[in-house]
N, C-alpha and C positions, 0 to 999 in steps of 0.2 A: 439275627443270631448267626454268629458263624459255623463253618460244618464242623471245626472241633468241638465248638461246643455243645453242636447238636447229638453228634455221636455220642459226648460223655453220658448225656443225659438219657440217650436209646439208650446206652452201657448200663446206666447206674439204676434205669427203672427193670431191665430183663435181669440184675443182679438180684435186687431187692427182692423181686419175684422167685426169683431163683433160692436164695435165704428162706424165704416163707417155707418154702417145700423142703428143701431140706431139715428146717424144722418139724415137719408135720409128718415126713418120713422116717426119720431117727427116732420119731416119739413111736410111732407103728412097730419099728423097729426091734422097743427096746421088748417091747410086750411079745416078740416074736420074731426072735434074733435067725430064726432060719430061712425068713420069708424072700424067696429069691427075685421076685417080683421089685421088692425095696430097693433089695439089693443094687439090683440092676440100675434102677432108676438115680440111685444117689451117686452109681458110678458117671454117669452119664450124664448128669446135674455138674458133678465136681467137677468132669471133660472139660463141661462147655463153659462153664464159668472161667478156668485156670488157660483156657484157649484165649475168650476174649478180652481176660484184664491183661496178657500176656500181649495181645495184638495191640491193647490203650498205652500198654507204658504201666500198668498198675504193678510193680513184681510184687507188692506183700501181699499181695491179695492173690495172686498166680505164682504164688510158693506154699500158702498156704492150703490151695486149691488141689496143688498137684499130690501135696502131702497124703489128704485128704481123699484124692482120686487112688495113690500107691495104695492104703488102706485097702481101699474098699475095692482094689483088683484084686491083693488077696485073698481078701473075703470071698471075694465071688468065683476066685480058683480054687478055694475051701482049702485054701494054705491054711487060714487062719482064723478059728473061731472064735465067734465076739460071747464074749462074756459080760454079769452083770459092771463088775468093774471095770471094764471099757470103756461103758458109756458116758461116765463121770467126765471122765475126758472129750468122749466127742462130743457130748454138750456142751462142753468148756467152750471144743473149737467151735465147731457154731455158732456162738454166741461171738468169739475173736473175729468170726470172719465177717461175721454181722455188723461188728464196729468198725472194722477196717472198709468197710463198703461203707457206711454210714460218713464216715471220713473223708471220704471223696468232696460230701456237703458240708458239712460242718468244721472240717480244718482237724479236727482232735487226732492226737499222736495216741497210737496204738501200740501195744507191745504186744506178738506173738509168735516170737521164738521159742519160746520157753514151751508153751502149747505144740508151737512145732514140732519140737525137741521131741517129745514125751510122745506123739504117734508116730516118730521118726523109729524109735526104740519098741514100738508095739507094734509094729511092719518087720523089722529085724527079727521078734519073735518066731514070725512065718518060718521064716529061714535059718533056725536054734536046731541044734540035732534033736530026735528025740528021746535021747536018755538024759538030755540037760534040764537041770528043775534051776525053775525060776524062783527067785524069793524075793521080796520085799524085806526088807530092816531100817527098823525105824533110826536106825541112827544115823542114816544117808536119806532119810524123806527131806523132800525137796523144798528148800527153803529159799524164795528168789527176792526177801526182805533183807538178808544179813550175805555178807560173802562167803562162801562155801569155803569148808576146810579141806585142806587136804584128805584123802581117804586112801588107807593103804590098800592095794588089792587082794592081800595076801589076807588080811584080815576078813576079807569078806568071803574068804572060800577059807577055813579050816583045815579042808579033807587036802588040800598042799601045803608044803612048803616051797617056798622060794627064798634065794639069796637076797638079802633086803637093798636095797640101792645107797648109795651112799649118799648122805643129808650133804643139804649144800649150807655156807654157810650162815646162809637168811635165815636156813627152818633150824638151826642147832641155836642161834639169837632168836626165835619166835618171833622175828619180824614179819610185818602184815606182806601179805606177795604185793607186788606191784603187775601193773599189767604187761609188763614183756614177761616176768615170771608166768602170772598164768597164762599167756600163750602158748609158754613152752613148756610149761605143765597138761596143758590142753594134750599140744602135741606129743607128749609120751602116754597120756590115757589111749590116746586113740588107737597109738602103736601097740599098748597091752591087750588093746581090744583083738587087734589084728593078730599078737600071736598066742593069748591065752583063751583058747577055745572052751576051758573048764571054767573061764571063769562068769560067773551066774548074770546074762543079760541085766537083768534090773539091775543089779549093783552098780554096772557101771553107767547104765544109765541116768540112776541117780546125779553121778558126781560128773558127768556129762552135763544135763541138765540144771546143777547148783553152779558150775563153771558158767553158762551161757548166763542166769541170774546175775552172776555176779559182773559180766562183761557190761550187762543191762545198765549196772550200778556205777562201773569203773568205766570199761576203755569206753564205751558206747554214751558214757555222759554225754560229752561234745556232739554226738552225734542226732539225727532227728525220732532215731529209737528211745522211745522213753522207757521210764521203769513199770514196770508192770504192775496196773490195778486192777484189783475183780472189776470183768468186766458184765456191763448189766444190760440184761437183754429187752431190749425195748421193740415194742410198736412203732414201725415207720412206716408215713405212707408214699408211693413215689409221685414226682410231681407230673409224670405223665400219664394219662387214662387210656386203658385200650377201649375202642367203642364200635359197636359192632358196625359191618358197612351199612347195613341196611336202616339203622338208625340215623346214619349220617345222609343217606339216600332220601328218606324221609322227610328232616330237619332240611335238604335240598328242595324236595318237592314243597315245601311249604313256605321258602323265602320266595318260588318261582310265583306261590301266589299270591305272596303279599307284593313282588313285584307287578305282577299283572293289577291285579288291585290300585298301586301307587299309580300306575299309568293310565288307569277307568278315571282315577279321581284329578288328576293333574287334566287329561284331556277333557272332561266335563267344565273345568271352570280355566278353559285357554285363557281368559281374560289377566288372572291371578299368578298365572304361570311364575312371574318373576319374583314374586312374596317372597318373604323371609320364610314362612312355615312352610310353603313348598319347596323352595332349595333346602332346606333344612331335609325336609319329609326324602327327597329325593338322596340327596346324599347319605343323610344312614342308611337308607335300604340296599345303596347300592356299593356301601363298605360290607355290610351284613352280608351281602351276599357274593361276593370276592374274598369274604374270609371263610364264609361255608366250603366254598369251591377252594381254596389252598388246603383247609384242613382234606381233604378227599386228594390232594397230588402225595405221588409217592416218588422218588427217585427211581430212572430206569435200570440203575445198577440192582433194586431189588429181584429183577425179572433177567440180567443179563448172566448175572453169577451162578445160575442155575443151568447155562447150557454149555458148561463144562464138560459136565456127564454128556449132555445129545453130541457132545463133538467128538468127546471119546468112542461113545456108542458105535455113531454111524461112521466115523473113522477106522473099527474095528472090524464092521460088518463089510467095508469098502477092502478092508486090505490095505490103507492108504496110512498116509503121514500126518496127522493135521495138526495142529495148536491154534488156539483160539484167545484172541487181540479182544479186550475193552477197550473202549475210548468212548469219554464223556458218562459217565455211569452217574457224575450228578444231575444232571439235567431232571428235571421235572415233570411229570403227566399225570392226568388221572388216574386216579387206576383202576376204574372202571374198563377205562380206554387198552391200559397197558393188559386187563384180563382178555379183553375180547381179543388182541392179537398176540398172545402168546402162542397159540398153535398155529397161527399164521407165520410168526418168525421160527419156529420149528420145522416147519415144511420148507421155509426159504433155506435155515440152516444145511438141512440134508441135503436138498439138494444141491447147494454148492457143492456138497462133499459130492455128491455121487456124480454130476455132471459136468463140473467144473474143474475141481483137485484132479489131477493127473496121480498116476501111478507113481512111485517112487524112481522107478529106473528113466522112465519117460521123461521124470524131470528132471534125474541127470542128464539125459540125451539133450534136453532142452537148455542146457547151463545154468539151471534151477536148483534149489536146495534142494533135497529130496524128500523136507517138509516141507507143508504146504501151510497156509495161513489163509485162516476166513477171520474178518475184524467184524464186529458190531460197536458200531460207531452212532451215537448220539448226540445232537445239540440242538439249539433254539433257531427258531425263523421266521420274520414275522411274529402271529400272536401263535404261532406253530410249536410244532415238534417234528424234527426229521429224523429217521432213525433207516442206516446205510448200513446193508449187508453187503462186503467186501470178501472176496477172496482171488488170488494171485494164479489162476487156474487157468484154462485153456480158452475160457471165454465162451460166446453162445454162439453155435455154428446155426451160424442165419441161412445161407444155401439148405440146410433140412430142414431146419425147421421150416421153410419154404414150400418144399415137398410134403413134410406129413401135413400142413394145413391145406396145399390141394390134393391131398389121399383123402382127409377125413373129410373133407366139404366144406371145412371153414371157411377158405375165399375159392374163385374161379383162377384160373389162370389169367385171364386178361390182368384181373385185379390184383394178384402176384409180381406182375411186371409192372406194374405203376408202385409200387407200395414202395415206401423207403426202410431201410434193416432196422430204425429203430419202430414202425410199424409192423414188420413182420417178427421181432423179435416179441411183442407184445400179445401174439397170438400163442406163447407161453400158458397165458392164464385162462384161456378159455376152457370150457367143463370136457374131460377126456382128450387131452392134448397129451402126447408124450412120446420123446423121440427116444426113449429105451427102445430096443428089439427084445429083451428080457426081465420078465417080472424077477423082482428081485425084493428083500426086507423094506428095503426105503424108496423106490423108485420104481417106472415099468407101469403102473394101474391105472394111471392116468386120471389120478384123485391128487388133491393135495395141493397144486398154484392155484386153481379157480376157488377155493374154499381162501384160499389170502384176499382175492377179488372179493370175493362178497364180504367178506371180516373190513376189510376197508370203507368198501361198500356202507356198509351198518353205521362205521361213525365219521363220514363226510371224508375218508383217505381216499388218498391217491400213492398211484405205484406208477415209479417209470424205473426202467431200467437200461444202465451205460453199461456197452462191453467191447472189447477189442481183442482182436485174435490172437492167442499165446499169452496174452496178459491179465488178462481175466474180466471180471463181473462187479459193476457196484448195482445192488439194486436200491433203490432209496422211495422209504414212504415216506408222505407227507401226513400228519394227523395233525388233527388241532391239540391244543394241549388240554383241553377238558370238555367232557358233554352237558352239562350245565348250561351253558348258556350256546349259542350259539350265532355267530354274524350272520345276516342274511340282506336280502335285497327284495326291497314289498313292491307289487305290480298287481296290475288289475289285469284281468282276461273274461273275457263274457261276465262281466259286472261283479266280480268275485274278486277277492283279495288272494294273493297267493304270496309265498315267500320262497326263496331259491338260495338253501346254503352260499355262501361267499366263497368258500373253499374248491367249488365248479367254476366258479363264476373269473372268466376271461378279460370280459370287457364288455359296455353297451354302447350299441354306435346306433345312427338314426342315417336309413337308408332312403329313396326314391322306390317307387317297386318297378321302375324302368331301368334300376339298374340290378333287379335281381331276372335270373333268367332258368329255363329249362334246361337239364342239364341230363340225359337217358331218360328216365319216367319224376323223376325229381326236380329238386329247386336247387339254386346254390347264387352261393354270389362271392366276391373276393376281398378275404380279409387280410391284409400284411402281406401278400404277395400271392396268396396261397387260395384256392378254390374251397370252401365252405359250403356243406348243406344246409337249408333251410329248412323249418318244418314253422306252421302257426298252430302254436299249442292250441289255441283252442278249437281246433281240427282235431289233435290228439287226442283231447280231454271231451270230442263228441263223439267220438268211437262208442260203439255199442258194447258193452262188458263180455269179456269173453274174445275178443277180435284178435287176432295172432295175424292175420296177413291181408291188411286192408288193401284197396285198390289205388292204385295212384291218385285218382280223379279224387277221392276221401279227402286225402291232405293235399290237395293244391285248391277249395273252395274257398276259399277266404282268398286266398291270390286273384283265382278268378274275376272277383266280384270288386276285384277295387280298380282305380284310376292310373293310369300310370303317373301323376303329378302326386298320389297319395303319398304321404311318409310314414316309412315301418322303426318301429320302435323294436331293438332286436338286444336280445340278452347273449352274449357268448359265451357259450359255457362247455367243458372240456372234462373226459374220464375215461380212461381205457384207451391211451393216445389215440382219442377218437376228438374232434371237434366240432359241433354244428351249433347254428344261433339260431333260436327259439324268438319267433316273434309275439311280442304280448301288446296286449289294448293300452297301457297306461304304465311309466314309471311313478313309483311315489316314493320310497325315503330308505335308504338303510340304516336296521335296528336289530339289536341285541334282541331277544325272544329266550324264552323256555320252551323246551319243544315238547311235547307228551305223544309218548306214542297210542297209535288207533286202538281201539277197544273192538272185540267182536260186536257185531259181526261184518264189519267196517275194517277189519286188520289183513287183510287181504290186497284192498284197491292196489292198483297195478304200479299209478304213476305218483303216490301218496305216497311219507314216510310217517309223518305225526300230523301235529293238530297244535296251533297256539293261539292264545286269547290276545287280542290286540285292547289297547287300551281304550277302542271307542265302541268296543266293548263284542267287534264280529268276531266270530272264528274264523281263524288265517289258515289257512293249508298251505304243507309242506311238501314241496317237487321233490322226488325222489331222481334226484338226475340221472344216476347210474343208469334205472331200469328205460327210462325215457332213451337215450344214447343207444342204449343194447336193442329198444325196440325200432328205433329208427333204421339202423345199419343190417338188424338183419333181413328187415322188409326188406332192403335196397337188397340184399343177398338173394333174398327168395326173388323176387324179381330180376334180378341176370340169371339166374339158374335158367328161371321159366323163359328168359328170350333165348338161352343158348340152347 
């Protein structure tokens, strides 16, 4: 389906919805024409309705809207009290605007001008002096079946005289008008309108109203405006459902187990693998479950349109200049995915503003505009989502942040000078990092990037970040595009299956243990040029519960103990531009999985994230990488502190 066609139909199903209520309002209404509550609510119905057919291209439906919406601001400025003979009419419209919506699907020409018309003239009342009395006379009731006769003005107000106008010589022959005549019959009511202030609103609305009728009949044949039939108000239902997340969530968790299922019963009889019934069996399960997971993606412009406000906000609060760039707003994700980093990309927002946008004059000094621009940029990559906060700002001063991470303890000085700027740019996101000198609304607490790290954390992201001096910042996450399923890579360790997100995962290479060597109290060996630590998970996963700062000799037992001609089977795996490869007992196969996460009192384990049923029927355990990498690197921490 294409995105126009997608939008009509978001349009045509939040209309529909929209119709129902206005129905159910105006009915409340009529029983209790003072209820400002209503009130309010049908203003703000008509808004948003006459906003978005207005944004589709719909104008009958966003003229009639607006009509609709004038009303009912007077109402609610108590210009103008609604009476029982009001409502005849706004039933009417309702019901027109209902068709006109309905029309969208069905093709049918609608006529509702004339309905127009007639609250066009009951809005103008608002605005009647108040010694003018209104009347109604029945020999101007509006008739939008036959063409409307001419009406004198003069006739319908008594209590003057005026000079009568000179007949032309069509009305002295009682020929029918033609339509350049009543155009410019049109155009002199409207002029009487404008300068006979005595004379009685309805009347000339009337003949207002029986002119528009009769344009319906005449000029307006030719055109896609038909003639006006009662219109009947019917029961639609729209063809999209809203459905709550958590039922879709549900409806998720139950194909994960018919998938886990399909894969107990496929692997029990390898033999049959290639049957027709098991490819069959196989392939619906796994359409069924790619269409669960599309219905659960939402476009990230739902999440991006919303930080208009945090840009104005923290733009306001800064004193600064900013405007705020979409790019890619269609792109797709879950949105489970897209809720858990929404305050993630909030904290990134501000802070472009607060430590990246330069002050106004500053960046004239700089040959800058003296707005500044932070972009959110979105697109596909891989079976990915990458989503790049950009702003045009002074960049991340790597010489401090240098300093506060050897003020606060993060690294040693030794470790300072070997680090490359985009490692020590990345000590950004560690817990109570912050190169403000002063607490301020947005910045300064030293809360706020680490809480992005662990939001990442939680659904397999990654966060790097590019910057250059004077020119600013892109930071760019990686997410998968859904948690539903997830890639992984199966391995054995101490006789136990384990699985290790894809989205860590580097490269797996197969070493000598002669060519891994001692490197301070650690292991390492060289990957792509580059020095890499070693750790043998299952050293890691023998640690005693509770263990924060094991001994060296702990994780180098399994090295000890082997041959130098042995060969290490090593996973590389990468987060928090950190990198070390994890040596495991065994590779065995990369596979799609459901991952569930741990149940008390098991929701805790350290280097755990969930729990998945493999199809020969063990439970799989899921490496939680991040916490593994953060426990590697700070041991190596605590251990230089304690030799310096």
């Amino acid at each position: 389906m294409s995105k126009e066609n997608e939008y009509r139909e978001l349009f045509l199903a939040e209309a529909l919805e929209n119709h129902e209520e206005l129905n159910r309002l105006i009915t409340q209404l009529e029983k209790k024409p003072d209820d400002q509550s209503a009130i309010n609510a049908i203003f703000r119905i008509t808004h948003t309705l006459k906003g978005n057919a207005a944004g589709m291209g719909f104008e009958r439906i966003a003229e009639l809207g607006h009509t609709l919406e004038t009303l009912f601001g007077e109402v609610r400025e108590q210009r103008l009290k609604l009476n029982p003979d009001m409502f005849t009419a706004l039933f009417k419209a309702i019901d027109t605007l209902g068709a006109l919506i309905r029309s969208l699907s069905d093709g049918s020409k609608v006529a509702y001008k004339g309905i127009k018309t007639k609250l066009e003239v009951i809005c103008r009342q608002a605005n009647a002096s108040p010694g003018e009395e209104v009347k109604e006379k029945k020999e101007v009731e509006e008739k939008p079946e036959e063409p409307a006769k001419s009406v004198n003005p003069v006739a319908a107000s008594p209590k003057k005289t005026r000079k009568p106008r000179k007949k032309s010589t069509a009305q002295n022959k009682k020929k029918t008008a033609t339509a350049s005549e009543l155009t410019k019959e049109d155009s002199t009511l409207k002029d009487e309108v404008a300068t006979s202030t005595s004379e009685p609103t309805q009347a000339v609305a009337k003949k207002m109203a029986s002119k528009t009728a009769t344009e319906e009949k005449g000029v307006e044949s030719s055109m896609p405006e038909p003639q006006e039939q009662p219109t009947e108000n019917k029961i639609v239902f729209s063809d999209l459902v809203q459905v709550p997340v958590r039922k879709l969530d549900n409806l998720l968790n139950l194909v994960g187990e018919l998938i886990i299922e399909r894969d107990r019963i496929i692997a029990s009889h390898a033999e049959l693998t290639g049957a027709n019934e098991y490819s069959r069996l196989n392939r619906i399960s796994s359409d069924l479950q790619y269409s669960v997971m599309d219905v659960r993606l939402v476009q990230v412009g739902f999440l991006f349109n919303k930080f208009h406000r945090v840009v104005r906000d923290a733009a306001t609060s800064e004193k600064k200049e900013v405007t705020l760039k979409l790019e890619g707003t269609d792109t797709e994700i879950d949105r489970n995915i897209l809720q858990i980093i929404s305050d993630s990309l909030i904290h990134l927002v501000r802070n472009c503003i607060a430590h990246g946008i330069e002050q106004p004059d500053a960046r004239k000094q700089l040959g800058k505009e003296p707005q500044g621009t932070v972009t959110l940029k979105a697109s596909n990559e891989n079976d990915g989502v990458v989503i790049e906060i950009i702003d045009d700002g002074s960049g991340v001063n790597v010489e401090k942040v240098r300093e506060r991470g050897i003020e606060r303890g993060l690294i040693s000085s030794e470790q300072a000078a070997t680090m490359s700027d985009e490692e020590i740019t990345m000590l950004i996101f560690e817990p109570g990092f912050s190169t403000n000198e002063q607490i301020n609304a947005i910045s300064g607490r030293g809360v706020g990037m680490d809480v992005v790290k662990k939001a990442l954390d939680s659904v397999s992201g990654k966060v790097i970040v590019h910057s250059k001096a004077g020119e600013g910042t892109c930071i760019r996450l990686s997410l998968p595009s859904s948690m539903a399923v997830k890639g992984t890579l199966l391995f054995e360790a101490n006789q136990t299956e384990y699985a290790i997100p894809l989205p860590y995962t580097e490269a797996v290479v197969s070493l000598y243990r002669a060519e891994v060597h001692k490197v301070g109290r650690g292991l390492a060996f060289t990957y792509q040029g580059k020095t890499v630590s070693l750790v043998f998970l299952k050293d890691i996963l023998s640690l005693p519960p509770g263990v924060s700062a094991p001994q060296p000799e702990d994780l180098r037992q399994s090295w000890e103990q082997l041959h130098d001609e042995s060969q290490l089977e090593i996973i590389v795996v990468s987060g928090g531009n950190h990198t070390i490869g994890l040596v495991v007992d065994k590779l065995l196969q990369r596979k799609e999985i459901v991952e569930k996460p741990l149940n008390q009192p098991v929701d805790q384990v350290q280097f755990i994230s969930g729990v998945t049923i493999l199809g020969n029927g063990n439970v799989c355990l899921v490496l939680h990488v991040p916490a593994i990498i953060s426990f590697i690197f700070q041991t190596a921490h605590r251990q230089a502190g304690a030799l310096s």
